[in-house]
N, C-alpha and C positions, 0 to 999 in steps of 0.2 A: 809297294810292299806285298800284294794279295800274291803280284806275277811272280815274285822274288818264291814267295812262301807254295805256290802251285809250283814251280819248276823245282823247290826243295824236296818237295813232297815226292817227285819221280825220281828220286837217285835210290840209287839201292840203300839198305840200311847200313851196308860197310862204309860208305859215302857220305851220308849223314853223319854217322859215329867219328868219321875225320872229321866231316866240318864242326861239327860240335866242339870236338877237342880243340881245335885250331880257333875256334870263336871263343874261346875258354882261355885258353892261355893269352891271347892278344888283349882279353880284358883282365887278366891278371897281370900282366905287363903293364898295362896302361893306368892298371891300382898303383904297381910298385912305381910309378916313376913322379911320385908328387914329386913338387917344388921343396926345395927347402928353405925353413921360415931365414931371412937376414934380416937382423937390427941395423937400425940406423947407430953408428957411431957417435958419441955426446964426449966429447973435449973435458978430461977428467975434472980443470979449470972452468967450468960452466956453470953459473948456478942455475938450479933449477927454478921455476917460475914458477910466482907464490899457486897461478892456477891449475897446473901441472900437481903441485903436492896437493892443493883442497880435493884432486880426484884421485891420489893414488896413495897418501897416507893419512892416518890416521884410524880411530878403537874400529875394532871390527864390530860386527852386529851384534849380539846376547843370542848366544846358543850355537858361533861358530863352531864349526869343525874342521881347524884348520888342515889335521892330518886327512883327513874324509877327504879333502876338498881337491888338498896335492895329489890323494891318489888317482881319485877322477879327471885330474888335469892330466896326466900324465898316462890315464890307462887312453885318453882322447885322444893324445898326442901320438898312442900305439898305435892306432886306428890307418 
């Protein structure tokens, strides 16, 4: 990296200023191209299993904020 960063260092500044954009953009392409999330598909005929709902229903905590909650899920989900 030092050799990489010394031989950067000799390019004119108009040189720099490409590579910079160009190293700019290749990591904002590489931001925009996450995965997207797939669920597994469940056989509408399926019951679910009793351990399954002991972790996914039931009273929420005292002092939820369910709205609070959706929004931060979703401003994460924007990320």
């Amino acid at each position: 990296m030092d050799s990489i960063w010394s031989m950067l260092q000799s390019l004119s500044t108009d040189n720099q200023k490409w590579l910079a954009n160009k190293l700019h953009e290749e990591i904002e392409r590489k931001k925009g191209s996450k995965k997207e999330l797939v669920f597994p598909h469940r056989p509408a005929n399926k019951e679910i299993s009793p351990e399954v709902k002991a972790m996914t229903m039931g009273k929420l905590p005292e002092g939820f904020d369910f709205e609070r909650e959706t929004e931060k899920m979703w401003e994460e989900w924007a990320k």
